[in-house]
C-alpha positions in Angstrom: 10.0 -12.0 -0.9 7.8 -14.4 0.7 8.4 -18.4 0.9 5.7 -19.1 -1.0 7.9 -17.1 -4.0 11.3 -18.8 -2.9 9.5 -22.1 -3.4 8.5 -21.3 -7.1 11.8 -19.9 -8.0 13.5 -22.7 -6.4 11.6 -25.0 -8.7 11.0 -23.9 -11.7 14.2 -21.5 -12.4 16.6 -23.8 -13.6 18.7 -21.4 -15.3 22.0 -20.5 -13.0 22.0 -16.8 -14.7 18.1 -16.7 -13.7 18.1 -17.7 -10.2 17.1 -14.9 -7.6 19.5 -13.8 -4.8 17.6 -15.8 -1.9 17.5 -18.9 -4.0 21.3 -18.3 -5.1 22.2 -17.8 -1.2 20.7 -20.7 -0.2 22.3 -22.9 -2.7 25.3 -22.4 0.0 23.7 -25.2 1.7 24.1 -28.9 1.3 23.8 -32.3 2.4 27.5 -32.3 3.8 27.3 -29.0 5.6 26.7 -25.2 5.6 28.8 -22.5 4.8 27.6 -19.6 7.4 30.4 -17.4 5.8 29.5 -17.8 2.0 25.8 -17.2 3.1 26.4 -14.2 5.2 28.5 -12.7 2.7 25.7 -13.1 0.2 23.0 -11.8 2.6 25.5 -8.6 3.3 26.3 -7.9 -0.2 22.4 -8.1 -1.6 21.4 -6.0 1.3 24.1 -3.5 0.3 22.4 -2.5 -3.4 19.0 -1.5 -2.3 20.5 0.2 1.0 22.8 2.5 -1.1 20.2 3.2 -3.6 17.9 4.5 -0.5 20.8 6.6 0.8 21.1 8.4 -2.7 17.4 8.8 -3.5 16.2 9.5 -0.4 15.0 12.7 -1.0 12.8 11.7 -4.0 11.4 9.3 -1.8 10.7 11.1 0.6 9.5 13.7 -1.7 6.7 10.7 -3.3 6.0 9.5 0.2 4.6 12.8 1.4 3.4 14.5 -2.1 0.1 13.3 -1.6 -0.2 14.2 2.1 0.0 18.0 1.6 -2.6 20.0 -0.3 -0.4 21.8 -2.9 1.0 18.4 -4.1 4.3 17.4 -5.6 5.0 21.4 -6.9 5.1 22.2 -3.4 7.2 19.7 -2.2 9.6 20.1 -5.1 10.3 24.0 -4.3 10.4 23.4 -0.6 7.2 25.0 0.2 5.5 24.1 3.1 1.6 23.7 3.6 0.6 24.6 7.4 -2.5 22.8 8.4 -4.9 24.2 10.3 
């Protein structure tokens, strides 16, 4: 997510059940002080989601990434076939 993205949902998500993760984290912030633990525990546990997600999927991924750079395609890739280039 860029800052540029941050900045709209900042200001124009007023909805508390619509707010994004960044904009929710940094709402840990405030004129009296910062809570580093309330904001690393936010960071830790939306980095947690998409990293566990990779770990299961990975070989589809991986599978997607490199379908396109072999010659036989996704078919090949899928029964484990392997496309020497010469």
């Amino acid at each position: 997510m860029s800052w540029d993205e941050f900045m709209y949902s900042l200001l124009l998500i007023t909805s508390q059940s619509n707010k994004t993760i960044p904009v929710a984290i940094s709402e840990f912030s405030s004129q009296f002080g910062v809570d580093y633990g309330m904001m690393i525990t936010g960071g830790c546990i939306a980095t947690v989601i998409p990293l566990a997600l990779a770990l299961i999927f990975q070989k589809w991924i991986s599978m997607g990434l490199t379908s396109g750079a072999v010659k036989k395609g996704y078919e090949s890739a899928k029964k484990g076939v392997t496309v020497k280039m010469v």
